[in-house]
C-alpha positions in Angstrom: 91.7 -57.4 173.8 91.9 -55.1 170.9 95.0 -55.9 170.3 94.5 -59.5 169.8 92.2 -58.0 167.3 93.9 -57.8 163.9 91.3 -56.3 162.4 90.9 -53.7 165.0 94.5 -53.2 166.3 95.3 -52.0 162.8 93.6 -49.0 163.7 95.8 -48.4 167.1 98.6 -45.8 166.8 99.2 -45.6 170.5 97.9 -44.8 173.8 97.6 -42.2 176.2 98.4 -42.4 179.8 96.9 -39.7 181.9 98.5 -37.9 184.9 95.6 -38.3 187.6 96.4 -41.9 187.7 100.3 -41.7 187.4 101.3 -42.1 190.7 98.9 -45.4 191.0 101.7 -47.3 189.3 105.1 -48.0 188.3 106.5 -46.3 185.5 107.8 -50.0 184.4 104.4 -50.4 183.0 105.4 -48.2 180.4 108.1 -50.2 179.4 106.3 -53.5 179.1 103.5 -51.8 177.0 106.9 -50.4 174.9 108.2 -54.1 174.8 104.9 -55.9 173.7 103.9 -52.9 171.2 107.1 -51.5 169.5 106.0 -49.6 166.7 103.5 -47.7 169.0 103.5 -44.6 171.0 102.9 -43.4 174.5 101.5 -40.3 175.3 101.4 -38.9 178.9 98.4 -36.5 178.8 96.1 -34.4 180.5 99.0 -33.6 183.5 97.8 -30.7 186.0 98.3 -29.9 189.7 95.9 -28.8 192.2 93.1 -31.9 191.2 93.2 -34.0 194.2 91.1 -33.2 197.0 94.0 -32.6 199.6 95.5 -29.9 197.4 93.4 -27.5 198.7 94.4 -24.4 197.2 94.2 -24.9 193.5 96.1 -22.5 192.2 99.4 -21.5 193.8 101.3 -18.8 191.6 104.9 -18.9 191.7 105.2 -22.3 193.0 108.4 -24.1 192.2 107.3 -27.1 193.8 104.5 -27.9 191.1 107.0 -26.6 188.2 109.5 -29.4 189.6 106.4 -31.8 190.0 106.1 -31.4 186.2 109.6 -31.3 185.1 110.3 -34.8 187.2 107.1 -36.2 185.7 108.0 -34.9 182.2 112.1 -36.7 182.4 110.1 -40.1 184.1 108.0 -40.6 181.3 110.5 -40.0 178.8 112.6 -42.3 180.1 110.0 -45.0 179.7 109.5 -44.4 176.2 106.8 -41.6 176.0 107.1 -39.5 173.0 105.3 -36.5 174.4 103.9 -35.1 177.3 100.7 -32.4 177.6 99.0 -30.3 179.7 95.2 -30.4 180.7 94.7 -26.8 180.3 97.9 -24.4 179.4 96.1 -21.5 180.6 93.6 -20.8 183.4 92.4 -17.9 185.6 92.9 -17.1 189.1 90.5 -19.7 190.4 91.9 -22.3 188.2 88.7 -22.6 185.8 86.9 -22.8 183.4 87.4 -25.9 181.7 84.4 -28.3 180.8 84.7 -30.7 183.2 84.5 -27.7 185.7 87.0 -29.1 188.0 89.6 -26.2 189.6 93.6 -27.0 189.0 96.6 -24.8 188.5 98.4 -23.8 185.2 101.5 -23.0 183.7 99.7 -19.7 183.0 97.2 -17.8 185.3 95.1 -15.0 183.5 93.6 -12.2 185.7 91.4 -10.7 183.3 90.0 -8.4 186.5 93.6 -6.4 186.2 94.0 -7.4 183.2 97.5 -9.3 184.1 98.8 -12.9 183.1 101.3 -14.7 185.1 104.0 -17.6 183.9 104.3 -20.3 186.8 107.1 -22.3 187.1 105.2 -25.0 185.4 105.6 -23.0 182.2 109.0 -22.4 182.4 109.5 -26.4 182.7 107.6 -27.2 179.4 109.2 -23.9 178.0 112.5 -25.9 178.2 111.9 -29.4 176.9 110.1 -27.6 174.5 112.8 -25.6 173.3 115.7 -28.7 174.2 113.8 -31.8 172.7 113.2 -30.8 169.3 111.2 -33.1 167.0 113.1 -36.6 165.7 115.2 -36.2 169.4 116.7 -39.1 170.3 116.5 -41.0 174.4 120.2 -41.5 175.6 121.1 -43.9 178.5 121.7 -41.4 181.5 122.4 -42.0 185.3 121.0 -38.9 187.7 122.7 -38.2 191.0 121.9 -35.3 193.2 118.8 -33.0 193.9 115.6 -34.4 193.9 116.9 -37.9 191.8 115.7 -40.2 193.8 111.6 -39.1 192.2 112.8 -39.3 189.1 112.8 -42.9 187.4 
């Protein structure tokens, strides 16, 4: 409705699309928002592992799994028109806390302040890279994945 809006839609830049609900939907929706609202972004935000109540452990250093859990989120989104992608909290400590909403989830960095330590999941190393690969003003290509672990990526 605020769209319809002139007044108010004037003051709409973009949107954000948050992680905890990204796997209640099609990544087409994307698109269609893209197609109806050209000249405005997406963001994906707020992405984190370990926040549903079946992932048990919260935190799980070293864990490829959640590092290619982010890295197949981060390509789907792009390639339905997000123009960024963040984290909920880039570092954490061992029980995957504190944050204000005091819910536990894992990081891309783990602090031990106890041995005074900090490790780099996997997770990091995946935003590290389309960090360092996807510089400001990048340009989407058309691409076609085969192979490992295509068939979650969209």
């Amino acid at each position: 409705e605020i769209m319809e809006d002139a007044d108010a839609a004037k003051y709409v830049d973009g949107w954000a699309v948050h992680w905890y609900v990204d796997f209640l939907g099609s990544p087409g929706v994307l698109d269609r928002v893209n197609e109806m609202y050209p000249d405005k972004f997406i963001l994906f935000s707020e992405a984190c592992t370990g926040s549903y109540p079946w992932e048990l452990q919260k935190v799980l250093l070293g864990s490829w799994e959640r590092g290619q859990e982010y890295i197949n989120d981060i390509i789907t989104n792009l390639n339905h028109w997000s123009t960024g992608w963040t984290d909920w909290n880039l570092v954490l400590d061992m029980n995957g806390g504190p944050n204000w909403a005091n819910n536990f989830v894992d990081a891309p960095i783990i602090v031990n302040p106890e041995n005074d330590e900090f490790y780099k999941n996997p997770m990091y190393y995946g935003l590290a890279h389309f960090s360092k690969f996807l510089p400001e003003g990048s340009y989407r290509i058309r691409h076609e994945m085969s192979g490992y672990d295509s068939d979650r990526i969209e």
